[in-house]
C-alpha positions as a Python dict, from the first residue, in 0.01 Angstrom:
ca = {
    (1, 'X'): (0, 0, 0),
    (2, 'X'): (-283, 163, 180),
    (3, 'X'): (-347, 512, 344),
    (4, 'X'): (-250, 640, 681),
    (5, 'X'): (-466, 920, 783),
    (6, 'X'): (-233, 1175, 987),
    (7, 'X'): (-544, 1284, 1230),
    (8, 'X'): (-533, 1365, 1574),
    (9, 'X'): (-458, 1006, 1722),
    (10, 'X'): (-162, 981, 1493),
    (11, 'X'): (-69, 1309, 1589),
    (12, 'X'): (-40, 1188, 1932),
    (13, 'X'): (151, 876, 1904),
    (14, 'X'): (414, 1043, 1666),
    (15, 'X'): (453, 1303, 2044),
    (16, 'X'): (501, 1008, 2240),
    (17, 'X'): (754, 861, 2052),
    (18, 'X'): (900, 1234, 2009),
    (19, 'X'): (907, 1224, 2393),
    (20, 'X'): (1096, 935, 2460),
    (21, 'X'): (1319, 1040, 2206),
    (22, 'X'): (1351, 1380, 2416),
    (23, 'X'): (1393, 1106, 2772),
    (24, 'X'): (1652, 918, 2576),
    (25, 'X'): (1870, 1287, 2512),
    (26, 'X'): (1834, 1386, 2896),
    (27, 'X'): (1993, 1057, 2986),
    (28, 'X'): (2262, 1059, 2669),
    (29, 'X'): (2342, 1436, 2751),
    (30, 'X'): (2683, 1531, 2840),
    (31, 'X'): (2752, 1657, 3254),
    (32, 'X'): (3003, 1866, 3433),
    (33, 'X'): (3000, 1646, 3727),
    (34, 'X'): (2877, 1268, 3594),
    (35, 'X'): (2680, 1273, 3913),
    (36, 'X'): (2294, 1394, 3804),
    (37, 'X'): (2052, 1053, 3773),
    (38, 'X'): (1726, 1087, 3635),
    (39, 'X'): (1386, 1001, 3610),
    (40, 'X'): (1166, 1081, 3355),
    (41, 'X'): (818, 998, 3278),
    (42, 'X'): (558, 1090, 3034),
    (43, 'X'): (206, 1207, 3116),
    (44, 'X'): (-80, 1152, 2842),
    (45, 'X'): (-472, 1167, 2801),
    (46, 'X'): (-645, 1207, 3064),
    (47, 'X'): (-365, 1215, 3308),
    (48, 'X'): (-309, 1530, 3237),
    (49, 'X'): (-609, 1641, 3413),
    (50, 'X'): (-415, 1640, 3728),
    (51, 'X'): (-144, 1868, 3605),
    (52, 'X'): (-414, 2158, 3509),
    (53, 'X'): (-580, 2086, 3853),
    (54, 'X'): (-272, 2126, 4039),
    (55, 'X'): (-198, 2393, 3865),
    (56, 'X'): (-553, 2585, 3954),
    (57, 'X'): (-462, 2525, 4310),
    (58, 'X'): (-71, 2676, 4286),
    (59, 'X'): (-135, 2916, 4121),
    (60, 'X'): (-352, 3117, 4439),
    (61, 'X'): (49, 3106, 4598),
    (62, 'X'): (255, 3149, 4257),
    (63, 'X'): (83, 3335, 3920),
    (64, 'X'): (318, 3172, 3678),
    (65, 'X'): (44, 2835, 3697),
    (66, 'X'): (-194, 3067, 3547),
    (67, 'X'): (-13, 3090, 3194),
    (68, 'X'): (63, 2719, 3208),
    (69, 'X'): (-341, 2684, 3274),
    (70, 'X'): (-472, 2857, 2992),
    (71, 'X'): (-236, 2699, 2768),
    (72, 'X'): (-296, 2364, 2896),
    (73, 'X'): (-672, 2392, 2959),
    (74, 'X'): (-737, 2525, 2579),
    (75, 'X'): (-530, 2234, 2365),
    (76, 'X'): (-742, 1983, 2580),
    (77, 'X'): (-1051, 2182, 2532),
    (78, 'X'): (-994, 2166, 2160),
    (79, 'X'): (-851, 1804, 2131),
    (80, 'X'): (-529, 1900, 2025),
    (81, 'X'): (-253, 1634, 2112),
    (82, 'X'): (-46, 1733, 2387),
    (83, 'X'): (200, 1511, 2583),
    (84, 'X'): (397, 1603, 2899),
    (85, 'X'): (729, 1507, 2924),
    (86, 'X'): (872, 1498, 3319),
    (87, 'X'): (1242, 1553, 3419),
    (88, 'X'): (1293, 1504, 3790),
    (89, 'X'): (1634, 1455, 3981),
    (90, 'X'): (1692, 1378, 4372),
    (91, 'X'): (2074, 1498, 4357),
    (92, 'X'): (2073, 1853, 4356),
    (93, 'X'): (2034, 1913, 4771),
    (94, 'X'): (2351, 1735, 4784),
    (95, 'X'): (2733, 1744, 4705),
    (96, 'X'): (3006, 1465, 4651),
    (97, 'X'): (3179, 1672, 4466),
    (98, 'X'): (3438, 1868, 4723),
    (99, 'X'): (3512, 2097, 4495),
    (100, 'X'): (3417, 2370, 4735),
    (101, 'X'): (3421, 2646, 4491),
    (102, 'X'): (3142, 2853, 4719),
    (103, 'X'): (2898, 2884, 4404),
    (104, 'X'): (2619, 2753, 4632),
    (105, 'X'): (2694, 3046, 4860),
    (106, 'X'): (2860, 2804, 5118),
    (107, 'X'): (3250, 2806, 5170),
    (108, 'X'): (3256, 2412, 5189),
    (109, 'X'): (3069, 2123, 4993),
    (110, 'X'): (3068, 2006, 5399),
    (111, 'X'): (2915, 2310, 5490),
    (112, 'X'): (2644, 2331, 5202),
    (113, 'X'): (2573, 1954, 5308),
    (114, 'X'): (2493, 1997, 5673),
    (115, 'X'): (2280, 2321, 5569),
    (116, 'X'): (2096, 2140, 5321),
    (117, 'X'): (1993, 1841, 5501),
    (118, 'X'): (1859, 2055, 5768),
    (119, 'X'): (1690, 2290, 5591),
    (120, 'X'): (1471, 1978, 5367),
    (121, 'X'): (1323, 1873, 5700),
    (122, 'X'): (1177, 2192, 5735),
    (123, 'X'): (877, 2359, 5542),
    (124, 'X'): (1015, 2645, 5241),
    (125, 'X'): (913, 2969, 5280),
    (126, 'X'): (513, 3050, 5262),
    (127, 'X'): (450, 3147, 4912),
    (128, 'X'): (631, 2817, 4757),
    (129, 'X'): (606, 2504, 4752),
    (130, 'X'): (847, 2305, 4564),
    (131, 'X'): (1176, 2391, 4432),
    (132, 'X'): (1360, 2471, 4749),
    (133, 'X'): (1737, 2499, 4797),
    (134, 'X'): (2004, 2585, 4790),
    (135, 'X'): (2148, 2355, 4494),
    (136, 'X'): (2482, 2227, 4399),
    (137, 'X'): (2562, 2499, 4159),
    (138, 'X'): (2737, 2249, 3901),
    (139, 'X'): (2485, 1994, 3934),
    (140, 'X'): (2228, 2231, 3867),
    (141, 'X'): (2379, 2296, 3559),
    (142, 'X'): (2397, 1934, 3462),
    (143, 'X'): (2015, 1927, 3528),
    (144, 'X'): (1927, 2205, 3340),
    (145, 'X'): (2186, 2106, 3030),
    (146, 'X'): (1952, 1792, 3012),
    (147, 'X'): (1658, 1946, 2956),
    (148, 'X'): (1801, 2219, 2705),
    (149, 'X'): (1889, 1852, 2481),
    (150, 'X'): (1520, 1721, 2597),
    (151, 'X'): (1403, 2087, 2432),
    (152, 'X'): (1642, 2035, 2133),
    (153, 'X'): (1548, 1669, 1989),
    (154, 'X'): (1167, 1812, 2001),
    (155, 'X'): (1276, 2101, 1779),
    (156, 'X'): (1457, 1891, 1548),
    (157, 'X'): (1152, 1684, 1506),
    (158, 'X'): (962, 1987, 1475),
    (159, 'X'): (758, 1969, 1772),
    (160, 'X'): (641, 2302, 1959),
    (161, 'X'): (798, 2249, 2336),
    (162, 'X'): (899, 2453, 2601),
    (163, 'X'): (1063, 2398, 2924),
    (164, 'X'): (858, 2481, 3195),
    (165, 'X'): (889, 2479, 3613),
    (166, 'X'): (481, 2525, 3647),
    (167, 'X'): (403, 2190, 3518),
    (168, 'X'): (728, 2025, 3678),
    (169, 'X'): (617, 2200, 4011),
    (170, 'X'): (239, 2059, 3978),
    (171, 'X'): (363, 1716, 3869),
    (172, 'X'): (567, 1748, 4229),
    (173, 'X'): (257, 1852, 4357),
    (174, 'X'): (10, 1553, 4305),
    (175, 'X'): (278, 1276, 4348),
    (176, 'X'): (376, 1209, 3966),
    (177, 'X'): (773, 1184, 4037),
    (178, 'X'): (804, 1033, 4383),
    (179, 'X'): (1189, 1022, 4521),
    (180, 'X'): (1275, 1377, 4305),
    (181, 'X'): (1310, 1662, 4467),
    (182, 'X'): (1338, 1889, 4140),
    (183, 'X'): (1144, 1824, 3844),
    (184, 'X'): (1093, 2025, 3518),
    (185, 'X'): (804, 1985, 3277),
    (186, 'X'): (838, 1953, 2912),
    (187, 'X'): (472, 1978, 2785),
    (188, 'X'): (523, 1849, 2346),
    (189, 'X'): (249, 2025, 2124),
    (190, 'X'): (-14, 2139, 2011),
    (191, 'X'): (65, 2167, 1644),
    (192, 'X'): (134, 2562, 1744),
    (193, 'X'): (428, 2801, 1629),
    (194, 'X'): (558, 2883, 1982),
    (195, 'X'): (227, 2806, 2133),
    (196, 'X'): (406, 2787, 2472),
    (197, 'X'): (563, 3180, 2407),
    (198, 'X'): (262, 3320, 2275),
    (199, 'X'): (57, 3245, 2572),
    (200, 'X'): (-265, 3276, 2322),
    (201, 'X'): (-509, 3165, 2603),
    (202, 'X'): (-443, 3496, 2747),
    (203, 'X'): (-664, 3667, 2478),
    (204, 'X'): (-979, 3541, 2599),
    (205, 'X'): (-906, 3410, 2953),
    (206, 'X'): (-791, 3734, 3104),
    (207, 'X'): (-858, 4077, 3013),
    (208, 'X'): (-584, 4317, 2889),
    (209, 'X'): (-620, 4570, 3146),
    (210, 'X'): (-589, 4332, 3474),
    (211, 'X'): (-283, 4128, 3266),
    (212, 'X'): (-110, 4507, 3176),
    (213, 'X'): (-178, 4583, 3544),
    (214, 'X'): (-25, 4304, 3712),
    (215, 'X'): (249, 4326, 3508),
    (216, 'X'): (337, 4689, 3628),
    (217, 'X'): (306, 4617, 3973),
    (218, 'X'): (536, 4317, 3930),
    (219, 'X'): (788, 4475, 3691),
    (220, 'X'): (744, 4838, 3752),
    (221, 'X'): (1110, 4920, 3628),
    (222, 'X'): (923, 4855, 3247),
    (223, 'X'): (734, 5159, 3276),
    (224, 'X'): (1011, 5360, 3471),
    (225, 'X'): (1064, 5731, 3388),
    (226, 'X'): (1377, 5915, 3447),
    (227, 'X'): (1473, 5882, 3824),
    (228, 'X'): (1665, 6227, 3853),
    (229, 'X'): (1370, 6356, 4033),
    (230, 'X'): (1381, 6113, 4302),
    (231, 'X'): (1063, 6013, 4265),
    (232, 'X'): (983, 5671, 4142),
    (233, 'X'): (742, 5728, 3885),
    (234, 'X'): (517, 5468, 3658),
    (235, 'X'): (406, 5538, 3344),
    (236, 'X'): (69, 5427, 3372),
    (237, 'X'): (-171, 5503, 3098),
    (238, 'X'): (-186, 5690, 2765),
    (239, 'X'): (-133, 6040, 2939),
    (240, 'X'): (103, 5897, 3204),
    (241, 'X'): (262, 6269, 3233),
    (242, 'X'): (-85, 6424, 3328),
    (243, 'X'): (-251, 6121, 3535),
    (244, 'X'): (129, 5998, 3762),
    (245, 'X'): (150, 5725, 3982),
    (246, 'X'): (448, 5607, 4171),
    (247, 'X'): (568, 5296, 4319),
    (248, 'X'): (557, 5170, 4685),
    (249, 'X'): (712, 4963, 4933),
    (250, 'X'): (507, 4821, 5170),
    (251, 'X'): (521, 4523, 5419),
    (252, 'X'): (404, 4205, 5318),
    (253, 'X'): (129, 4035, 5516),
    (254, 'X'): (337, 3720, 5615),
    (255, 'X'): (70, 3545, 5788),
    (256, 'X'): (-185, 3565, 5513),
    (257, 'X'): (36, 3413, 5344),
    (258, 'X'): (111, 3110, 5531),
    (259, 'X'): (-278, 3055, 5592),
    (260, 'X'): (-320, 3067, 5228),
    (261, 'X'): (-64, 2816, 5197),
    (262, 'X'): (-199, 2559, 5464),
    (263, 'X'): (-559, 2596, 5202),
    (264, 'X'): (-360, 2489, 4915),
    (265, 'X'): (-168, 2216, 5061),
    (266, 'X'): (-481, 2080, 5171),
    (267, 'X'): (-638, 2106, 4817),
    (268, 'X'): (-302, 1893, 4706),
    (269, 'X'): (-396, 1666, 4931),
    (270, 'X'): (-713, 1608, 4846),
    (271, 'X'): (-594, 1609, 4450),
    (272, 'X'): (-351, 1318, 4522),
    (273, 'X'): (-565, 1105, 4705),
    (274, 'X'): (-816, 1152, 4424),
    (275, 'X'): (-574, 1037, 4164),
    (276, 'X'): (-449, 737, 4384),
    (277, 'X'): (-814, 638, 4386),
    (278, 'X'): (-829, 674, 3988),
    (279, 'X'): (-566, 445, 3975),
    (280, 'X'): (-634, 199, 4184),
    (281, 'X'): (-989, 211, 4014),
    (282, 'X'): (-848, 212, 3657),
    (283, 'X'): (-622, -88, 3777),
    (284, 'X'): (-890, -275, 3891),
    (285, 'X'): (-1091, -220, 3579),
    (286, 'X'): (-807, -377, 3350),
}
């Protein structure tokens, strides 16, 4: 007999084989519809490098990166194990089904079809960039019913997981799933308890007071008082009922926002062309 040190490196191959263990459940798992393929890939080492690249250039257009980041950029920092797991279908912008139950928001499957293949010729709205839709309602929840098994088998195994769009949306965004049009990230590890809730990165990354702020501008019904008054007031602060604030509406600049997005899909650009390159040059090097 002999000894098998359980460091780091073993660590990591006991998440890969957790992973395609997870792969194996999204393709086993049971559908409403029978009509959901998949793909699903994993990302390791220094792969991942893209992912928290991407996600440093999404997150100028969409904030939820940021968290993803952190979380990301500290297990790496530390040489923790961490492996990616990638769900990605191409099915959901379209519908065989003829069920026309109007859950897409279309009367007709026929009617959701012409609508959708229009609408995935054209550019989504400025502030995203994946994850357009509309989706086949029942499909979607095939999809998603895949992943929640993916999310499972890692718990039963013990593994710290979390579904997540941010990494799905960056793995879109540097050309890890080509032919999907939806992909979901299941990032496996560190050896955390709910390292992927507790968002620990935040704690040193960014400062309390910008993180408490940003929160009550986006979710300003939190820190609502009583609206008899009329007046939509925020508690903000310790002495909210001495120092009040209230919240606004106001227009959003539109074309800021679409020049911000031409920036970043130019930095995607340039990110996928660097990683074809790193390919090609790791390919050539084997």
């Amino acid at each position: 007999m002999s000894i098998i040190p359980v460091n780091e490196k073993f660590t990591e191959e006991t998440l890969i084989q957790v992973g395609r263990l997870c792969a194996q459940a999204v393709y086993k798992a049971p559908q409403l519809t029978g009509r959901v393929s998949f793909t699903c890939n994993l990302v390791t080492g220094e792969d991942l490098k893209y992912i928290t690249e991407a996600f440093q250039i999404l997150f100028r257009l969409e904030m939820y990166h940021l968290p993803s980041l952190f979380c990301y950029r500290d297990a790496m920092d530390k040489g923790e194990p961490l492996v990616l797991l990638l769900v990605g279908t191409k099915d959901l912008n379209h519908s065989e089904l003829n069920w026309d139950c109007g859950a897409c928001g279309f009367d007709t499957c026929g009617e959701f079809n012409r609508y959708t293949r229009k609408k995935l010729k054209e550019p989504s709205y400025p502030g995203m960039l994946q994850g357009q839709g509309p989706c086949c309602a029942w499909k979607l929840m095939d999809f998603s019913l895949a992943n929640d098994w993916a999310a499972a088998v890692a718990w039963q195994h013990n593994v710290t997981n979390r579904v997540e769009v941010a990494s799905g949306q960056a793995a879109l965004a540097v050309g890890m799933m080509e032919g999907c049009t939806t992909v979901l990230g299941l990032p496996l590890g560190p050896r955390h308890e709910l390292y992927w809730y507790s968002r620990r990165g935040f704690d040193t990354a960014l400062p309390y007071k910008r993180w408490l702020n940003t929160m009550q501008l986006n979710y300003p019904h939190h820190w609502g008082t009583f609206k008899g008054s009329g007046r939509p007031e925020i508690k903000k602060g310790n002495r909210w009922w001495e120092d009040m604030y209230e919240a606004k509406l106001e227009e959003m600049d539109v074309q800021e926002l679409v020049e911000s997005r031409k920036d970043v899909e130019e930095d995607l650009r340039e990110l996928r062309e660097q990683r074809m390159a790193d390919l090609k040059k790791r390919a050539e090097q084997d």
